[in-house]
py3Dmol code that shows the C-alpha trace and the ligand (Angstrom):
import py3Dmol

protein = """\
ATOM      1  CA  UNK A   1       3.268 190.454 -79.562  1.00  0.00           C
ATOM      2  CA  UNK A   2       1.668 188.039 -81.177  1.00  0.00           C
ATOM      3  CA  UNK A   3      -0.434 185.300 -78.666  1.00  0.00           C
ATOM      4  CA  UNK A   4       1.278 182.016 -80.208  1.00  0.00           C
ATOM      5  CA  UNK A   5       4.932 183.378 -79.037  1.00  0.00           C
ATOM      6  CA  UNK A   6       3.482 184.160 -75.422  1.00  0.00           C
ATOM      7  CA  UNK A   7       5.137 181.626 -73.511  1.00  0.00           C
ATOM      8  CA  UNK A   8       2.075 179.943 -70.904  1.00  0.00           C
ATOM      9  CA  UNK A   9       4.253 179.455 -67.945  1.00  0.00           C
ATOM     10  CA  UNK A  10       6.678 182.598 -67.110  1.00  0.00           C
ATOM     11  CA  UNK A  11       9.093 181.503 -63.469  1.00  0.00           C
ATOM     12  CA  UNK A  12      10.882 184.892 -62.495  1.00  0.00           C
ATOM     13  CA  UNK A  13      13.649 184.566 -59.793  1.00  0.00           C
ATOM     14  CA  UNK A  14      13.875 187.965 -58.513  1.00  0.00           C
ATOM     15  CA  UNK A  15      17.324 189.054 -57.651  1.00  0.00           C
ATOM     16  CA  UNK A  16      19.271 191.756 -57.154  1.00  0.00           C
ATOM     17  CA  UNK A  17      17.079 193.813 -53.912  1.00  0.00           C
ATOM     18  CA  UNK A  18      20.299 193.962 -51.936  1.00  0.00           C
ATOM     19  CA  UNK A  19      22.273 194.918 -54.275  1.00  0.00           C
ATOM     20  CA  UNK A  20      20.113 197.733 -55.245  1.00  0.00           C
ATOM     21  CA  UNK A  21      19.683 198.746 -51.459  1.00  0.00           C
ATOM     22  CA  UNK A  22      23.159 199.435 -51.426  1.00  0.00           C
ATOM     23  CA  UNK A  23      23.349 201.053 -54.486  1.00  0.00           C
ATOM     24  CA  UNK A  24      21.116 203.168 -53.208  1.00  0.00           C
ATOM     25  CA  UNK A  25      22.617 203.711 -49.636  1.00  0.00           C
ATOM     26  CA  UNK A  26      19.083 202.035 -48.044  1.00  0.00           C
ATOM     27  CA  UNK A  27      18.615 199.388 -45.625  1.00  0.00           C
ATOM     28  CA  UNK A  28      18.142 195.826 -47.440  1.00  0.00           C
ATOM     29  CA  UNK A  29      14.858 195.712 -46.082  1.00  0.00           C
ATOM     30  CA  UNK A  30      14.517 199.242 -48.172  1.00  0.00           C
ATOM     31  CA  UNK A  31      15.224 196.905 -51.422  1.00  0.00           C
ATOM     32  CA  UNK A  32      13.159 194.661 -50.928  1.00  0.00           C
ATOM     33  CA  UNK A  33      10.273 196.470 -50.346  1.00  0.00           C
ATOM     34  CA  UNK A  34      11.100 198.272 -54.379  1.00  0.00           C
ATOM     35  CA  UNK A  35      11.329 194.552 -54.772  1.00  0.00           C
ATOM     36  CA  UNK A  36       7.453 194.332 -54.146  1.00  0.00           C
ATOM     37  CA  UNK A  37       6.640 197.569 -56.155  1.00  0.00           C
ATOM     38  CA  UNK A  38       8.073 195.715 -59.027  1.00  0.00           C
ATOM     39  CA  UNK A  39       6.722 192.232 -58.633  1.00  0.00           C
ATOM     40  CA  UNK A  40       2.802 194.099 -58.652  1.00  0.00           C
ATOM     41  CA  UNK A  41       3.571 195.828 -61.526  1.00  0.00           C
ATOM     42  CA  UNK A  42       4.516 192.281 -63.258  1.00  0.00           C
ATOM     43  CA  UNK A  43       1.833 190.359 -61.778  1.00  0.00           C
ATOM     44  CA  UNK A  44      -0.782 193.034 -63.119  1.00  0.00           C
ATOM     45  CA  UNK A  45       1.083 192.999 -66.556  1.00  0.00           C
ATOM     46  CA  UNK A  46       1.321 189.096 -67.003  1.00  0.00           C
ATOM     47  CA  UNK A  47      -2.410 189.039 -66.127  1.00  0.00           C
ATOM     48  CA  UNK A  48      -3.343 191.737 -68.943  1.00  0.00           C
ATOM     49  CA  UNK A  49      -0.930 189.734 -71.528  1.00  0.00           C
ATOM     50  CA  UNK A  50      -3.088 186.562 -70.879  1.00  0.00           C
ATOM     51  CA  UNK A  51      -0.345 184.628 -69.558  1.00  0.00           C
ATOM     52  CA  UNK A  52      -1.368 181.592 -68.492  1.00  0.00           C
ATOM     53  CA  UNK A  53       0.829 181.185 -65.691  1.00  0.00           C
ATOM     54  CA  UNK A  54       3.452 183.152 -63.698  1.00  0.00           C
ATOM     55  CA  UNK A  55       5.688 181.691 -61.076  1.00  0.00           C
ATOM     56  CA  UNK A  56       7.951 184.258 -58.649  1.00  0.00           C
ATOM     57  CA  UNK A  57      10.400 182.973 -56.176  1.00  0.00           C
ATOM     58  CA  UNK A  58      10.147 184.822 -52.913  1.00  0.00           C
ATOM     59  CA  UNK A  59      11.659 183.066 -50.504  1.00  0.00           C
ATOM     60  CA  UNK A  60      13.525 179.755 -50.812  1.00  0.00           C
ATOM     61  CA  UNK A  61      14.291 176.729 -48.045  1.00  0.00           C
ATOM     62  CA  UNK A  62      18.072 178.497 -47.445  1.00  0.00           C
ATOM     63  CA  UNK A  63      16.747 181.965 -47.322  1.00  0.00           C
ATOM     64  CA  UNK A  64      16.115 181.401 -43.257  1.00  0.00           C
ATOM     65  CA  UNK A  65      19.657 181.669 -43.001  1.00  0.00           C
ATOM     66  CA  UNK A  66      20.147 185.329 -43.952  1.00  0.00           C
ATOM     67  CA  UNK A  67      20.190 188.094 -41.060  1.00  0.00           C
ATOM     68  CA  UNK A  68      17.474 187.595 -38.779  1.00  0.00           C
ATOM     69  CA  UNK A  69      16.234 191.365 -39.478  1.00  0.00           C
ATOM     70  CA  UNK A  70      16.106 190.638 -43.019  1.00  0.00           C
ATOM     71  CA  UNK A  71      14.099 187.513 -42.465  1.00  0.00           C
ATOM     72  CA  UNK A  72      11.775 189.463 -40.155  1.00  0.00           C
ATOM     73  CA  UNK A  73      11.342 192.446 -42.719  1.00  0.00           C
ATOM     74  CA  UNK A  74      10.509 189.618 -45.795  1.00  0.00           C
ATOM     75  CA  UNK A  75       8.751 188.084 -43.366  1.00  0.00           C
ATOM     76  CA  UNK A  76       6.465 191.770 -42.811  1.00  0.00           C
ATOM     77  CA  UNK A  77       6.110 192.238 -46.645  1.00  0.00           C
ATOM     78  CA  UNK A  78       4.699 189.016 -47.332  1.00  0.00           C
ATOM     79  CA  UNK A  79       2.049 189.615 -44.442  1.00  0.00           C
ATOM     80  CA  UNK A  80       1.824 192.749 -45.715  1.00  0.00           C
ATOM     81  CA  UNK A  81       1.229 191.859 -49.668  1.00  0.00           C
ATOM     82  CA  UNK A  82      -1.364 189.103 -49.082  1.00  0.00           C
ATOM     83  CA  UNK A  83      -3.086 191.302 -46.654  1.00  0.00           C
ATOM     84  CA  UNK A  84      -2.947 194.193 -49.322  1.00  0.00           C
ATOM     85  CA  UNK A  85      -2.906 192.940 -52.494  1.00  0.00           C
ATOM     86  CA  UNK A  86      -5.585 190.009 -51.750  1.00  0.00           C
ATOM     87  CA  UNK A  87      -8.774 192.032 -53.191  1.00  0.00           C
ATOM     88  CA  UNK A  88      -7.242 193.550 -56.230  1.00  0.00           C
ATOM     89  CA  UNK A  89      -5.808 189.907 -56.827  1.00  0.00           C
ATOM     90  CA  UNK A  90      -9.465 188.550 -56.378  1.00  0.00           C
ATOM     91  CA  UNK A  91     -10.958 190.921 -58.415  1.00  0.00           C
ATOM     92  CA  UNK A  92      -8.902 190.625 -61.785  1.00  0.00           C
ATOM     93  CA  UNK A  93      -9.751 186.978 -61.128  1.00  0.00           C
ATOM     94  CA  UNK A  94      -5.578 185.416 -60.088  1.00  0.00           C
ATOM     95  CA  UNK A  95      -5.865 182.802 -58.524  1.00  0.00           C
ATOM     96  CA  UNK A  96      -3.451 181.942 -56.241  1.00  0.00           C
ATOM     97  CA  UNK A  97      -0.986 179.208 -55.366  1.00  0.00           C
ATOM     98  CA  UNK A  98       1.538 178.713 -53.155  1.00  0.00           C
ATOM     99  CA  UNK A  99       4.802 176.528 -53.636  1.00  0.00           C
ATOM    100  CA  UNK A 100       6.354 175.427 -50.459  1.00  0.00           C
ATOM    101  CA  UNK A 101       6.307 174.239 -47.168  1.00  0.00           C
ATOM    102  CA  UNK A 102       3.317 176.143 -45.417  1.00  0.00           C
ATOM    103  CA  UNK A 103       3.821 174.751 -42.569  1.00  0.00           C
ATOM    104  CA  UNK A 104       7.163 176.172 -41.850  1.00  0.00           C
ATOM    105  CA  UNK A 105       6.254 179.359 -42.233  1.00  0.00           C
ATOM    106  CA  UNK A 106       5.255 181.328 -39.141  1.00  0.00           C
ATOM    107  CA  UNK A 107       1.349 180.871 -38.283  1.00  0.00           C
ATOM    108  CA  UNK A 108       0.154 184.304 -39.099  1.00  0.00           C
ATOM    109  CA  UNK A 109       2.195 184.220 -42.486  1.00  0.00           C
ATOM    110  CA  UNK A 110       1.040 180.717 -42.676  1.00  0.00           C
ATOM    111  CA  UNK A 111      -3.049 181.719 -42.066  1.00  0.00           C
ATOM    112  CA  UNK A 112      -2.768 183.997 -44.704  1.00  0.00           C
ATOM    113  CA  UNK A 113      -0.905 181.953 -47.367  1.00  0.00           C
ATOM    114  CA  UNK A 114      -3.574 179.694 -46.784  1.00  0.00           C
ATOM    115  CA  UNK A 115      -6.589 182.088 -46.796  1.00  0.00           C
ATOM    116  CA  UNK A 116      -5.411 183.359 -50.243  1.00  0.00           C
ATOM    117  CA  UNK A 117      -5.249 180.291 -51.579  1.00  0.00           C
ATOM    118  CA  UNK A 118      -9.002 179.398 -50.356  1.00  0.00           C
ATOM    119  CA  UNK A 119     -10.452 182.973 -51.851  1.00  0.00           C
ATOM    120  CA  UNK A 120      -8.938 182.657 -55.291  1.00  0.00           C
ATOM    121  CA  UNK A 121      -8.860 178.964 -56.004  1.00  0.00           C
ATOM    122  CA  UNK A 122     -11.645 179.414 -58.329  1.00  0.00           C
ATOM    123  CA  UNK A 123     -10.688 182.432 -60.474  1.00  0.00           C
ATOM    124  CA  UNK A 124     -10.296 181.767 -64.013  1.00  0.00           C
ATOM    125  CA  UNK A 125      -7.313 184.409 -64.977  1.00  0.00           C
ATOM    126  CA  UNK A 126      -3.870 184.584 -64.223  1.00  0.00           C
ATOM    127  CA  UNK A 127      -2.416 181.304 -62.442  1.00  0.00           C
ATOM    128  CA  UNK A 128      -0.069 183.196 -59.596  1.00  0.00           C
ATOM    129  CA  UNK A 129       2.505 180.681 -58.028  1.00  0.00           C
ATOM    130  CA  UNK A 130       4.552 182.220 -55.268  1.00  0.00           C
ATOM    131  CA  UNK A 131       7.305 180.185 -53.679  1.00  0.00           C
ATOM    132  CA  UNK A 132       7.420 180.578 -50.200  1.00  0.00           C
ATOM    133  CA  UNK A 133      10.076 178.395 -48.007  1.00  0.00           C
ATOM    134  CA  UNK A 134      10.430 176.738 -51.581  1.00  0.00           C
ATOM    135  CA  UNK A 135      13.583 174.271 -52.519  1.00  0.00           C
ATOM    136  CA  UNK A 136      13.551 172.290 -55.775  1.00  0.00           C
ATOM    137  CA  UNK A 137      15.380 169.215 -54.430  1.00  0.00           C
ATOM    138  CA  UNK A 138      12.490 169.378 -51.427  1.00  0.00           C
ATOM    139  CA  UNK A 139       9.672 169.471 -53.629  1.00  0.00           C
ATOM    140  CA  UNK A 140      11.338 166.415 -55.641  1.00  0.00           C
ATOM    141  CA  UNK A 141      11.909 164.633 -52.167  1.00  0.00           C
ATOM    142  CA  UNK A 142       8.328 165.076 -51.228  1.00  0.00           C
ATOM    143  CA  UNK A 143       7.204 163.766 -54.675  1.00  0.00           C
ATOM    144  CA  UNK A 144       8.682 160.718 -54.312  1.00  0.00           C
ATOM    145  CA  UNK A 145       7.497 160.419 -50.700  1.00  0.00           C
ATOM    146  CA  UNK A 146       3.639 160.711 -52.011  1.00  0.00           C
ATOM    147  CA  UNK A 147       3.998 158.251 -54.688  1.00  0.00           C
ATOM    148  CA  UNK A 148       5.949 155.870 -52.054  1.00  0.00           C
ATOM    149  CA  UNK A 149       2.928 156.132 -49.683  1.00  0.00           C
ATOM    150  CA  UNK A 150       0.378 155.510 -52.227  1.00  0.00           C
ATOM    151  CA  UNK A 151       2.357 152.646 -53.287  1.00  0.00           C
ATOM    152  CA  UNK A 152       2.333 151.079 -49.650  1.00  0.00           C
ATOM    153  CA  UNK A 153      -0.992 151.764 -49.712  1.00  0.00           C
ATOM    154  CA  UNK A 154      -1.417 149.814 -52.706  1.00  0.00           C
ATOM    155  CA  UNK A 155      -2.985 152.800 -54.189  1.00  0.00           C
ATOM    156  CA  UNK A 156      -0.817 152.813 -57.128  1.00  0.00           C
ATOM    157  CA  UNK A 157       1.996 150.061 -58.593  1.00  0.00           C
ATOM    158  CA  UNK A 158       5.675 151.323 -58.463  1.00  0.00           C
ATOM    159  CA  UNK A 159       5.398 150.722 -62.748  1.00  0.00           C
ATOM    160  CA  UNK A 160       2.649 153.257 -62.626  1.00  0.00           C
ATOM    161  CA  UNK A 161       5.273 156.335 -61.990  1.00  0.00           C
ATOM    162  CA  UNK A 162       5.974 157.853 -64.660  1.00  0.00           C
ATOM    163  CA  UNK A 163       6.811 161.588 -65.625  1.00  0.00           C
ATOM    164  CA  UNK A 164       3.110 162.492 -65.653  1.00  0.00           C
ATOM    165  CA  UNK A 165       2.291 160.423 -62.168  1.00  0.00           C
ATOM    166  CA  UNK A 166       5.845 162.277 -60.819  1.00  0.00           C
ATOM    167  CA  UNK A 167       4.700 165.837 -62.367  1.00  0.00           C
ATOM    168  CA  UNK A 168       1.104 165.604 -60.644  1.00  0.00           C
ATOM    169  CA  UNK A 169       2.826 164.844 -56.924  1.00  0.00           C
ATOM    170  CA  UNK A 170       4.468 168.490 -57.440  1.00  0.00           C
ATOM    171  CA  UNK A 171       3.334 171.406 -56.113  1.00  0.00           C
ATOM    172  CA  UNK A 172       2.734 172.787 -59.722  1.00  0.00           C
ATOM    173  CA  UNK A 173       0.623 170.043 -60.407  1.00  0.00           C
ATOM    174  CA  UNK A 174      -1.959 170.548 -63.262  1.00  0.00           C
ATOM    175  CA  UNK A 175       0.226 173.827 -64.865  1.00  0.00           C
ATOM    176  CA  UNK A 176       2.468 173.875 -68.079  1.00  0.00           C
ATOM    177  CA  UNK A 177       6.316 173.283 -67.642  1.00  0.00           C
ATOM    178  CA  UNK A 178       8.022 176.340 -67.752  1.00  0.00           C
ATOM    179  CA  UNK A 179       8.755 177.908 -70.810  1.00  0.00           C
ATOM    180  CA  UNK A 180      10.528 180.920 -69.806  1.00  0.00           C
ATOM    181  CA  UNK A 181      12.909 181.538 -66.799  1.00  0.00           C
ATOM    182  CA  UNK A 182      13.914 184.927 -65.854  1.00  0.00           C
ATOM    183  CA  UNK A 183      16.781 185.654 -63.654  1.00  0.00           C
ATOM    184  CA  UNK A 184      17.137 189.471 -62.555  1.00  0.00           C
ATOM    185  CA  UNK A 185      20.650 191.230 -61.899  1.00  0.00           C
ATOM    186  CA  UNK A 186      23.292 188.707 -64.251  1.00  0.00           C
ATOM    187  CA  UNK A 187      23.282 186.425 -62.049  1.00  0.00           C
ATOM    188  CA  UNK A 188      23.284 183.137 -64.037  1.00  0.00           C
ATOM    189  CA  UNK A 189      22.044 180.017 -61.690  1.00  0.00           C
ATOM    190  CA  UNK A 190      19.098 178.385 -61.021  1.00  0.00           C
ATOM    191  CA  UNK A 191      19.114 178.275 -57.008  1.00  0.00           C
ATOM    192  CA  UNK A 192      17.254 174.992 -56.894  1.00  0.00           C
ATOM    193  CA  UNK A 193      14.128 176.992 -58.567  1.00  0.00           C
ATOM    194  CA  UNK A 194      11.654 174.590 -60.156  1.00  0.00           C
ATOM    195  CA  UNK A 195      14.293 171.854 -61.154  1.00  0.00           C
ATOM    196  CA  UNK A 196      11.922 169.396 -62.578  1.00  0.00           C
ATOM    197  CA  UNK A 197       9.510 171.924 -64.455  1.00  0.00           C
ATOM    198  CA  UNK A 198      12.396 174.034 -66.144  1.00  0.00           C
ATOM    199  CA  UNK A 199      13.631 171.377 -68.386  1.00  0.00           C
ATOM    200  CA  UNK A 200      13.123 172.464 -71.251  1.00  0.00           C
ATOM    201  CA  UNK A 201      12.632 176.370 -70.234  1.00  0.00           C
ATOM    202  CA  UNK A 202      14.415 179.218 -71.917  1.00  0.00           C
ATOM    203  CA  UNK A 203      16.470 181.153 -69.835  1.00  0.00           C
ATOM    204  CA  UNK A 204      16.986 185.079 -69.451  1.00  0.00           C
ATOM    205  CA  UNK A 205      19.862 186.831 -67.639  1.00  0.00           C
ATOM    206  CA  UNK A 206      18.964 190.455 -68.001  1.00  0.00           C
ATOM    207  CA  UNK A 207      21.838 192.456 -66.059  1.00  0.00           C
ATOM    208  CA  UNK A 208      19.051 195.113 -64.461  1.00  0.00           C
ATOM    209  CA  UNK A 209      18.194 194.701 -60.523  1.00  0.00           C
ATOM    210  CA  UNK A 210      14.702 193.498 -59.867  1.00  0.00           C
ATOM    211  CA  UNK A 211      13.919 196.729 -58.502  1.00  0.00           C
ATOM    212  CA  UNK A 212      14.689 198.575 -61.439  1.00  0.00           C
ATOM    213  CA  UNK A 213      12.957 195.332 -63.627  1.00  0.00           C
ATOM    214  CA  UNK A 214      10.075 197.286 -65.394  1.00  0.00           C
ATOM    215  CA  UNK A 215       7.961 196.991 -68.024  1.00  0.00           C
ATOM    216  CA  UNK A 216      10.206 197.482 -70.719  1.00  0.00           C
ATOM    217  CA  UNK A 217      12.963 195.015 -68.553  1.00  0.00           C
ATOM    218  CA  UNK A 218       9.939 193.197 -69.009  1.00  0.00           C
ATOM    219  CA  UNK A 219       8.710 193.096 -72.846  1.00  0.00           C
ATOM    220  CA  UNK A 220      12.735 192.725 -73.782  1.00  0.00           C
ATOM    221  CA  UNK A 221      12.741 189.213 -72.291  1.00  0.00           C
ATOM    222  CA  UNK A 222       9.178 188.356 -74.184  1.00  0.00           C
ATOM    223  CA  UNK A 223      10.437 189.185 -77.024  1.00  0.00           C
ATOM    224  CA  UNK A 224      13.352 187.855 -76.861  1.00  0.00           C
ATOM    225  CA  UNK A 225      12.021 184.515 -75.583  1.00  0.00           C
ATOM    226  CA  UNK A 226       9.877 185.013 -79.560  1.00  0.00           C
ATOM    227  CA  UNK A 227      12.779 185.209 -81.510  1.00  0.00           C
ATOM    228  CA  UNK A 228      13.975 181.590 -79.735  1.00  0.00           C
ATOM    229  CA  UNK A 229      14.350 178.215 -81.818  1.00  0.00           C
ATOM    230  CA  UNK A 230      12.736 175.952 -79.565  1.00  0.00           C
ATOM    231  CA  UNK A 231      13.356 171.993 -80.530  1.00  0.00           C
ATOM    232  CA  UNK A 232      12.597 169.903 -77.336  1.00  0.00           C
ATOM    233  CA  UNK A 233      15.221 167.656 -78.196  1.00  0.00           C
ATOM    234  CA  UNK A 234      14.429 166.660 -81.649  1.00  0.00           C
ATOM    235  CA  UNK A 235      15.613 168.605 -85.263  1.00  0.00           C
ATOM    236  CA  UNK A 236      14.303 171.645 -86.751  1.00  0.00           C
ATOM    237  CA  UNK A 237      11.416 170.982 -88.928  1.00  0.00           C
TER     238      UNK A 237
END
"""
ligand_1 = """\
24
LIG
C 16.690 188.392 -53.945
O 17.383 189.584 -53.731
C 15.342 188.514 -53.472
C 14.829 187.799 -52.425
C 15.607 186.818 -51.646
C 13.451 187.989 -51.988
C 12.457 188.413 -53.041
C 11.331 188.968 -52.303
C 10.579 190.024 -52.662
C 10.679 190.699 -53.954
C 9.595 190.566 -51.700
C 8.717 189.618 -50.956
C 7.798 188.846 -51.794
C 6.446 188.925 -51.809
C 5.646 187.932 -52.563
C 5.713 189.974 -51.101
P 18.682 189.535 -52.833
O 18.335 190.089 -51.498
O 19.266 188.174 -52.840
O 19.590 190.539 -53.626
P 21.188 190.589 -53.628
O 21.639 189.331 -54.307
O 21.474 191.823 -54.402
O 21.607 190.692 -52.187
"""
view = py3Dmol.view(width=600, height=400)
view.addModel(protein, "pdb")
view.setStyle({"model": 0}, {"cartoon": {"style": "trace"}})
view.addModel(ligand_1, "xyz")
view.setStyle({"model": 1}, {"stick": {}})
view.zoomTo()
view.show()
């Protein structure tokens, strides 16, 4: 694939672990765990693509109100995966961010959101955005609070917000708008995933279950997002 139809910013919401659980006659907790073995394998492919960015959505704001076994098993794999994963990360030079509320999270989940952050804030490669107790409309909400406070504080004028002031009071601050947005198992909605920075994303639906997402799951969607017109608003050249 050629590097000028690599889209910089790839957002992946990752659906369909349940559904494959059951498929498979396996506990959810079962699927989501696949889920994991997938998302490393696209994390370590994005990286060796160049991709400049890659954003996954791995647990959102309304997630906490799913079974509280299934909250405690995500709750183990994310512990588990930045305990794991953290030097292999380091050493192909990811760096890591996280979208969300931290500080909702339980503290040892928390400590090691944070430490991950710290180790790999310098690395050059891969940008890594996981969303963790993430909601689009929050991160919006909490926008507009920063850029209210620094108005009281007479940091900024309210004529001084504008897309790029709003933009750098995100958590994505600083990375491309999404180009392409990939939704696993036909399901065909954006569950309050990076509202702001999808406008003017492409969008895949492939019908496959993130567990069963692989490489070639994978390349399909590239190359499909290649073949796309892109216009931004304005009239083919
Ligand atoms: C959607 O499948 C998936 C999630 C809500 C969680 C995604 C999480 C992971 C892949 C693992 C944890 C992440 C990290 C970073 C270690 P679903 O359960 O909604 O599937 P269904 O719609 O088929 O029920």
């Amino acid at each position: 694939m050629k590097n000028a139809s690599l889209p910089r910013h790839v957002a992946i919401i990752m659906d369909g672990n349940g559904r494959w659980a059951k498929q498979h006659k396996l506990q959810i907790a079962l699927g989501h765990r696949r889920g994991v073995e997938t998302l490393r394998a696209i994390i370590r492919e994005s990286s060796d693509l160049g991709i400049e960015a890659l954003s996954l959505y791995a647990f959102s704001t309304e997630n906490w109100r799913r079974d509280p076994q299934e909250v405690e098993a995500l709750m183990g794999l994310l512990l588990e995966f930045f305990t794991s994963e953290i030097d292999e990360l380091d050493q192909n030079r990811v760096c890591i961010r996280i979208l969300g509320d931290k500080d909702g999270m339980p503290e040892r989940q928390r400590q090691a959101l944070v430490q991950a952050e710290e180790r790999t804030k310098e690395n050059g490669g891969l940008k890594l955005n996981i969303a963790i107790n993430y909601g689009g409309r929050a991160e919006l909400v909490r926008a507009a609070r920063l850029l209210a406070e620094q108005a009281a504080r007479g940091e900024i004028a309210p004529e001084d917000i504008n897309e790029e002031t709003l933009s750098q009071a995100l958590y994505t601050h600083g990375l491309p708008d999404v180009d392409l947005l990939i939704r696993t198992s036909g399901e065909m909605r954006l569950s309050n995933f990076l509202l702001y920075q999808c406008a003017y994303a492409e969008f895949e639906f492939p019908a496959v279950l993130w567990p069963d997402f692989d490489l070639n799951a994978y390349h399909e969607a590239l190359d499909a997002f290649a073949r796309r017109d892109r216009r931004f608003g304005g009239r083919k050249a």
